[in-house]
ZAMARGU-4260 file (C-alpha; in steps of 0.2 Angstrom, whole numbers, plus 5000, padded with zeros to 4 digits):
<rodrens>
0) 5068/5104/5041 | 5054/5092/5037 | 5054/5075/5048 | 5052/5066/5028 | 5067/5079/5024
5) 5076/5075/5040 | 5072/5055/5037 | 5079/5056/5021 | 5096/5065/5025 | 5099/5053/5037
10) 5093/5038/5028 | 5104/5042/5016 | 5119/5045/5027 | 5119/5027/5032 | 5115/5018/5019
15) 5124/5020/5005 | 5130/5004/4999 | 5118/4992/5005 | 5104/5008/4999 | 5109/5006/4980
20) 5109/4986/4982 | 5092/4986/4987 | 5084/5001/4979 | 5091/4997/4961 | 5081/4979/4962
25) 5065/4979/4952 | 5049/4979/4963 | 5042/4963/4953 | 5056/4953/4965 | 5042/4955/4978
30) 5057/4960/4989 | 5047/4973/4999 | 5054/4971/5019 | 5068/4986/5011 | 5056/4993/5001
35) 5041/4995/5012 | 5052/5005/5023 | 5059/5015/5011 | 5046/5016/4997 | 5030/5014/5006
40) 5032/5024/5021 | 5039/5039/5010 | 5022/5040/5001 | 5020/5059/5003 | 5012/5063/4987
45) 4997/5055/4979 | 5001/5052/4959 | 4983/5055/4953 | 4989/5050/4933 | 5003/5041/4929
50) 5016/5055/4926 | 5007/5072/4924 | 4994/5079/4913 | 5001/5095/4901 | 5008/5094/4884
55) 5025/5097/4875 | 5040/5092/4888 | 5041/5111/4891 | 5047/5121/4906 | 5034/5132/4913
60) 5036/5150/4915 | 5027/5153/4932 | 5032/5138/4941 | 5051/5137/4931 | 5045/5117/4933
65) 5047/5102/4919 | 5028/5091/4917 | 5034/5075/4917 | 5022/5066/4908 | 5026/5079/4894
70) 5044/5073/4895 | 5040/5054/4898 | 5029/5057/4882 | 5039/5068/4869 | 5055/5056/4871
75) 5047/5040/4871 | 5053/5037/4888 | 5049/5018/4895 | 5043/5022/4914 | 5036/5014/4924
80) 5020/5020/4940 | 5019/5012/4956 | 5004/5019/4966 | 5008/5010/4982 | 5026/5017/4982
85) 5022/5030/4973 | 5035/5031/4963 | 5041/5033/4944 | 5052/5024/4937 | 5060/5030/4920
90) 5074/5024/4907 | 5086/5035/4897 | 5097/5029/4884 | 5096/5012/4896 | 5098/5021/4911
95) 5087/5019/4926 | 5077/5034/4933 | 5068/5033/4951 | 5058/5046/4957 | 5047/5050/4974
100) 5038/5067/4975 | 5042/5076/4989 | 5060/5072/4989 | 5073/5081/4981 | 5086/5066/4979
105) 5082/5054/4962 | 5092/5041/4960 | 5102/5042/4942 | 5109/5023/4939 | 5117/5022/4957
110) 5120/5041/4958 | 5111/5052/4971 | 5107/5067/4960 | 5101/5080/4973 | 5086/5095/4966
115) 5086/5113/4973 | 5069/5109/4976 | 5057/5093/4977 | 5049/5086/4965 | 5031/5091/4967
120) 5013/5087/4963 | 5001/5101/4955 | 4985/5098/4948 | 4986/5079/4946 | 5005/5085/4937
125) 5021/5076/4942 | 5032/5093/4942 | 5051/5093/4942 | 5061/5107/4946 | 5069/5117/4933
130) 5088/5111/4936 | 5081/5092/4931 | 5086/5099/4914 | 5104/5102/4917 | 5107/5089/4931
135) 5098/5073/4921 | 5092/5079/4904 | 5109/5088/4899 | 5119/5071/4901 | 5110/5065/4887
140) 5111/5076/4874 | 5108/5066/4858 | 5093/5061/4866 | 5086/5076/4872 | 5096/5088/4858
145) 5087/5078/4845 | 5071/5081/4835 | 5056/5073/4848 | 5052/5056/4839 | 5033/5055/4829
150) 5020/5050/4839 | 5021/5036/4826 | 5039/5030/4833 | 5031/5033/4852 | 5016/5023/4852
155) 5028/5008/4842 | 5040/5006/4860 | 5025/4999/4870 | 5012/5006/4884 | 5017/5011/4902
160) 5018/4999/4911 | 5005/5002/4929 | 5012/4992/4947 | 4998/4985/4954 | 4995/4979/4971
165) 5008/4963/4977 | 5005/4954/4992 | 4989/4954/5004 | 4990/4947/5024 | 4971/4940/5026
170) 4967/4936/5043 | 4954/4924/5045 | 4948/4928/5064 | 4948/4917/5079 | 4950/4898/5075
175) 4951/4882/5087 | 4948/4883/5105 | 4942/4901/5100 | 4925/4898/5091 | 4920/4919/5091
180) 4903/4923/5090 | 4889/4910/5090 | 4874/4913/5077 | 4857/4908/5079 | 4858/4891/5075
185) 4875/4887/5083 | 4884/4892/5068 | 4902/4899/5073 | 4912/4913/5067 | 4926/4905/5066
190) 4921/4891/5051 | 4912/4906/5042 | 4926/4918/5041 | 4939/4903/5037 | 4929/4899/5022
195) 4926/4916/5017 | 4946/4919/5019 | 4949/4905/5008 | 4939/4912/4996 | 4945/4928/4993
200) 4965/4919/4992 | 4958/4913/4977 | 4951/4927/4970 | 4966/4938/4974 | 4977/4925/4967
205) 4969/4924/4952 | 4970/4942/4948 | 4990/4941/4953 | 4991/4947/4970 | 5002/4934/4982
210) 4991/4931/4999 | 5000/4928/5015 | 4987/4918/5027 | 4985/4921/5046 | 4979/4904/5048
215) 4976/4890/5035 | 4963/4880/5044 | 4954/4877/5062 | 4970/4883/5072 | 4971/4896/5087
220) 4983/4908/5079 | 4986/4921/5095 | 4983/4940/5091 | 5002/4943/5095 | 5006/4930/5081
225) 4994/4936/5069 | 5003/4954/5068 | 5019/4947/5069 | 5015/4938/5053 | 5009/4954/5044
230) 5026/4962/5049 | 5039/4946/5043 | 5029/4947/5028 | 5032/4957/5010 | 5014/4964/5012
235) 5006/4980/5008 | 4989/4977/5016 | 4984/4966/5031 | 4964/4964/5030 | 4956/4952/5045
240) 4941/4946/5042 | 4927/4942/5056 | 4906/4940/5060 | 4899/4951/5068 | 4887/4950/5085
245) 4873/4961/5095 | 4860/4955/5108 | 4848/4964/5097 | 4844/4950/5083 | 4836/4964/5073
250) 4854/4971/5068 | 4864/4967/5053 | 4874/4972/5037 | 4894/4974/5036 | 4905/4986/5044
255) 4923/4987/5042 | 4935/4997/5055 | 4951/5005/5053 | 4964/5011/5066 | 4957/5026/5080
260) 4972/5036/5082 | 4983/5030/5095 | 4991/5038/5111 | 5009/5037/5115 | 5008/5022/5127
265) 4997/5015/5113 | 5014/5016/5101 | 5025/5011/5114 | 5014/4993/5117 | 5026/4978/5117
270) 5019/4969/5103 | 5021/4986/5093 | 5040/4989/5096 | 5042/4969/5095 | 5035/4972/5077
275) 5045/4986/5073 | 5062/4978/5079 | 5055/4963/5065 | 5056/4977/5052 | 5073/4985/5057
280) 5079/4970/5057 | 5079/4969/5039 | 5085/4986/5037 | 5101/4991/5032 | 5105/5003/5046
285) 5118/5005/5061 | 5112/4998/5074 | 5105/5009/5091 | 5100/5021/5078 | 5086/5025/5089
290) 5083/5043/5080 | 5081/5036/5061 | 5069/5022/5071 | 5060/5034/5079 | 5056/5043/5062
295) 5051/5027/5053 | 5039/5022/5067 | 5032/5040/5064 | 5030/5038/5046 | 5024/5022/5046
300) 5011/5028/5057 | 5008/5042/5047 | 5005/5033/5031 | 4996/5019/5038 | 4982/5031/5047
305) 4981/5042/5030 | 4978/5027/5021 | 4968/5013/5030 | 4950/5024/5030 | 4952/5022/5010
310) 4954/5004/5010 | 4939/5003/5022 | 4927/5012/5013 | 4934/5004/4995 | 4929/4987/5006
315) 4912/4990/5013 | 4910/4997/4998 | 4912/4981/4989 | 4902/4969/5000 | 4887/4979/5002
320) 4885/4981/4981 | 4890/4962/4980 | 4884/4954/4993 | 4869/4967/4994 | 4872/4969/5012
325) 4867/4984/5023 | 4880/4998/5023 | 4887/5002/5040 | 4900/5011/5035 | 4919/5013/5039
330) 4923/5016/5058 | 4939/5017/5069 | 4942/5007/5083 | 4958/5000/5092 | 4958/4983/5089
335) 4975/4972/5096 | 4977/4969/5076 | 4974/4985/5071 | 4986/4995/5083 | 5000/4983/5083
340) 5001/4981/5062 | 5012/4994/5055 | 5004/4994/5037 | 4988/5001/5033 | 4975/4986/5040
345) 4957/4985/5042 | 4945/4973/5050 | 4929/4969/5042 | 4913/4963/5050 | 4906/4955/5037
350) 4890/4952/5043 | 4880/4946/5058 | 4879/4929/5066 | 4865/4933/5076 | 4853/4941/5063
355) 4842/4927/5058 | 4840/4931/5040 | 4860/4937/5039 | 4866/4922/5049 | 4855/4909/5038
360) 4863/4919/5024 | 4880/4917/5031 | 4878/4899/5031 | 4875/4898/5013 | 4893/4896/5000
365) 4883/4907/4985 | 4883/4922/5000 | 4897/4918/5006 | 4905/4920/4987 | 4896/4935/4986
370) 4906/4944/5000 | 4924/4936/4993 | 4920/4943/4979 | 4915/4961/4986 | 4931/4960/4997
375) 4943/4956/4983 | 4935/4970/4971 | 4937/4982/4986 | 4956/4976/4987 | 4958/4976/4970
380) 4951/4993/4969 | 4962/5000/4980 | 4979/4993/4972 | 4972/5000/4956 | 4971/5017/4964
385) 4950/5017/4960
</rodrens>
């Protein structure tokens, strides 16, 4: 068995009440603690295109599988695709419809239906096993008994509706009696990433994404604190933001590092588990269940190191075509903020203090727009799945 299979079975074991409570609630409530664990860290499939790809809601021969998209399609289904959960929501006759790939438990109203097989992803296809039919389909026979609706009728009931990304942890780095690196001309990190932070709130904001701040102003915030944050937060991404530094003045451009692979006393630091015991103790779960724990730390891990070098790269990415900055690429290090977050995190250098022309850049608000705006389209990006 699987550790997602075996994660699952017990999961399921222990929760059922409190499961159904929680997992029936619409995403849009931005109540993500549950949902994080249970919708995030599940992510084991990538949904390349909404449902699938193939036409006409048929069964395959070779596979003996159902497209999805086909069915979503042919019946007019409302449904719903959230990249970041990964997960598809659909509605028959009024009922709701929650499917993760990889598993082999939907959800049908507050029923656990239970597949011979998991749902599976081929070719960019959300596939479902051939008993979907008789287990979900076959409970609605004058929908699915009934001639398919024109595409005339389909295209009346409304687009698919496409989850975007929610909430964003910026970290703006150092602040108060921590002044980080020291430019040319006396200019500190610490005032230049603030503003830049700032900046990119309101860029995130505007496009509908809720920004949970580190630090709001000139205030020491300790690393400890900063990941803490990140884990009582509802967010999906934690992104800290910082000037880079080198005794060679002729070095510049932006950088943005994601999390080295860490060792087992590395998963074991205090400020780790400290983070992890935040998130358990949100979830609904009996407590000293120190196996089910011991599998979410893993697939939390898992998800975060699978993830994290896309954000980076989707982030350099940005600020080198906005802010036309030098591309140094994505790298991995293990920074206290990047080993002791739990959901995928990146810190991006977002130039250097100590290069003259960079730094007299870096002191100017059109450059320091410019690489906002690259960061928030390198977000952005990401939530949309580009």
């Amino acid at each position: 068995m699987t550790t997602a299979m075996r994660f699952k079975e017990i999961f399921y074991s222990f929760l059922p009440r409190k499961f159904y409570k929680v997992f029936n609630l619409r995403l849009t409530t931005y109540d993500l603690r549950l949902k994080l664990i249970w919708l995030v860290v599940l992510s084991l499939a990538l949904f390349a295109s909404g449902c699938a790809t193939a036409p006409g809601g048929r069964v395959t021969d070779s596979r003996k599988r159902i497209y999805l998209k086909d069915l979503c399609d042919r019946y007019s289904l409302p449904w719903q695709w959230d990249h970041i959960s990964q997960t598809v929501d659909l509605k028959i006759e009024g009922v709701s419809v929650r499917i993760l790939a990889g598993s082999n438990i939907l959800l049908l109203g507050k029923e656990q239906v239970r597949l011979n097989t998991p749902v599976m992803i081929e070719d960019s296809s959300v596939m479902l096993p051939r008993d979907f039919k008789v287990k979900v389909m076959d409970r609605f026979p004058k929908l699915f008994s009934a001639k398919a609706p024109s595409r005339a009728m389909r295209a009346a009931r409304g687009p698919r509706v496409f989850r975007k990304l929610r909430e964003v942890v910026i970290d703006a780095g150092h602040g108060g009696k921590d002044p980080g690196a020291i430019g040319v001309t006396g200019m500190q990190e610490k005032t230049v990433v603030l503003d830049v932070a700032r900046r990119l709130k309101k860029l995130l904001e505007a496009a509908g994404v809720k920004v949970t701040m580190t630090r709001q102003d000139d205030t020491f915030i300790s690393l400890a604190e900063r990941t803490a944050i990140a884990s009582r937060s509802k967010a999906e991404l934690f992104v800290s933001i910082h000037a880079n530094a080198s005794p060679v003045r002729g070095v510049h451009g932006a950088e943005v590092y994601c999390l080295k692979d860490l060792g087992t006393l590395e998963k074991n630091e205090a400020q780790r588990q400290a983070n992890h015991k935040l998130m358990f103790k949100n979830l609904a779960m009996k407590k000293g269940s120190l196996s089910l724990e011991d599998i979410i730390e893993d697939m939390l891990y898992t998800h975060k190191q699978s993830v994290s070098p896309v954000l980076a790269e989707n982030l350099v990415d940005g600020v080198a075509q906005t802010a036309k900055a030098q591309d140094r690429g994505e790298k991995q290090s293990r920074f206290f903020v990047l080993r002791n977050t739990l959901i995928p995190a990146v810190l991006v250098e977002i130039g250097f203090v100590t290069n003259p022309k960079e730094g007299r850049l870096l002191k100017t608000d059109d450059y320091r727009q410019r690489i906002a705006e690259g960061l928030a389209k390198g977000i952005l990006g990401y939530g949309d799945g580009r």
